[in-house]
Phi, psi and omega in degrees: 000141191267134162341294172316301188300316198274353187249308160329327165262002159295309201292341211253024199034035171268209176253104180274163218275341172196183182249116181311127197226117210339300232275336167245018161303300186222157175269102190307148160226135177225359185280319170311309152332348139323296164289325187285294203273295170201153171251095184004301193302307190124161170123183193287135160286188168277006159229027162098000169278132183263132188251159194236120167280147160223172187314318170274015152137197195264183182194171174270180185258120196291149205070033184219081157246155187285340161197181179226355178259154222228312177301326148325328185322277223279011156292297198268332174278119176244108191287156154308143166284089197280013136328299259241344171297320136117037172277002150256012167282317187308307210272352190265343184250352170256029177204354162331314159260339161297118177244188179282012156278311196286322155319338190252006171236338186238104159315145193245152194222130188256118171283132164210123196268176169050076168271207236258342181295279191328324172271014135269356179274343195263013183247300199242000169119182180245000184273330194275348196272279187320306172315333188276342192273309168289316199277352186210048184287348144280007174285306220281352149299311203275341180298263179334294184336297158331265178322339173287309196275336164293318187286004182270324205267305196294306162299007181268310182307310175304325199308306217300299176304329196244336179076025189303143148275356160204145166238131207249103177270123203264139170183089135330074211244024177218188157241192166277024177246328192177184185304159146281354192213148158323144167309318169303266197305337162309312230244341153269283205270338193258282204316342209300323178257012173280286230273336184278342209259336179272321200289290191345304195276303197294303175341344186236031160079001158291140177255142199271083185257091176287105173272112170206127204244174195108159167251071137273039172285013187272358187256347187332294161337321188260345165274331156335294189322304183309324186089042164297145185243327236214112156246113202252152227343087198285168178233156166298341132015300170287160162261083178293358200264309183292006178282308182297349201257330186276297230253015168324130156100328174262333159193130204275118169278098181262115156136245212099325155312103184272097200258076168212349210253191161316315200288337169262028164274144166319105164091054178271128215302141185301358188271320165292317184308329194273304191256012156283323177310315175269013173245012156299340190251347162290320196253348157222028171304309203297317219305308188111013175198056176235060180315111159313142178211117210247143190216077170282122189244123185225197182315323192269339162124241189254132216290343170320291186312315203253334179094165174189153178278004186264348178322302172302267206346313197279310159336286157334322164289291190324314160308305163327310176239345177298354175336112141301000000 
């Protein structure tokens, strides 16, 4: 069974012939998302923010905002031109070797980063973005409202270029303790348009792959609701076997990994690598609506990114045991 054939009856909520495991899932596409958002490398997005690559990914550069009052945004936020962006050059140089027999075995999945929390924390820091959200939550409409919409026109562009069967949409709203914001304010001020940014994509036959680590399961419900399909790098944090267990057949928990634990220490021994694997695929293989998502870190930063020589061993385990 093909990649594909076995991840199509996961979405369909059946019993798929094994549990999938990212790193051989999709054919990732991220360049675009380079251009639109934050840039992979580090350097200026396209709205004037400078991102500082470090070894565990870019971040914006601390102590640098473009304001700090949330009512000042349209002064300082200028959108882009997406014509101007070059996301269907991006997808003719990530789709170059991919042909339409390997379409038919694999799925392709579009990364598009810095969704709209994140891209006011990265304009205004994150203690003045949590302050606008209780003291000023009508700027922080008329922001979002914005920022939907540009991030609606860059994923319309990806459908049209790349022909995605997902788009994997980024937004960080919690830590490992809990929400950055309440559930209620997530569900007033961020989801109305949260909600506009999923319709957008599932209306064109696209699947909603929501990135958000952290414990935010008090939001979990609401990402369902939106008709999110997909949660992507769920952390332990959650109660994933019970996630994985309410929300069978409606939405698939992707990652499982205790990336706090040994096993995401740098240069962490392949012996440890081989039983955290296996026991991601004893307590959330079996369910049948689990993507493995392995979050191995070494010098150069995330082996996802970076490649690591410990891979096959874990490849090798997962296959081995992930069977349904």
């Amino acid at each position: 069974m093909t990649q594909r054939e076995n991840f199509e009856i996961m979405l369909n909520g059946g019993k798929p012939e094994f549990a999938p495991l990212l790193y051989e899932l999709y054919k990732v596409c991220m360049l675009a998302t380079n251009n639109t958002d934050q840039p992979w490398q580090g350097g200026k997005d396209p709205f004037g923010v400078n991102w500082i690559a470090t070894a565990e990914g870019v971040i914006p550069e601390s102590g640098k905002i473009l304001f700090d009052d949330i009512a000042d945004w349209k002064k300082y936020v200028k959108f882009p031109d997406v014509d101007s962006l070059g996301i269907e050059q991006m997808a003719q140089i990530e789709l170059a070797d991919f042909t339409d027999g390997k379409r038919k075995e694999q799925p392709v999945a579009v990364f598009n980063a810095c969704g709209l929390f994140e891209r006011m924390a990265a304009f205004m820091g994150f203690e003045n973005t949590l302050c606008a959200l209780i003291e000023d939550p009508d700027s922080c409409h008329e922001f979002f409202a914005a920022m939907a919409d540009y991030k609606i026109a860059c994923i319309n562009r990806y459908i049209d270029a790349y022909k995605p069967d997902v788009i994997i949409y980024f937004d960080d709203l919690a830590t490992a303790r809990g929400m950055f914001m309440s559930p209620k304010t997530y569900r007033e001020v961020i989801k109305p348009y949260h909600k506009r940014i999923v319709e957008a994509v599932t209306s064109r036959g696209v699947i909603f792959n929501q990135h958000t680590c952290g414990k935010c399961e008090d939001i979990i419900e609401d990402y369902v609701e939106m008709g999110i399909k997909i949660w992507d790098a769920a952390q332990v944090c959650n109660d994933l076997e019970g996630i994985l267990t309410k929300y069978h057949g409606r939405l698939i928990v992707e990652g499982g990994w205790d990336t706090s634990g040994p096993a995401s220490y740098i240069g962490a021994p392949v012996e440890v690598i081989i039983e955290e694997t296996k026991r991601c695929a004893e307590q959330y293989g079996k369910k049948g609506n689990f993507i493995l998502f392995p979050v191995l870190m070494n010098e150069k930063g995330h082996a996802f990114m970076t490649g690591d020589e410990r891979i096959p061993a874990l490849i090798m385990t997962w296959n081995q045991v992930n069977k349904l």
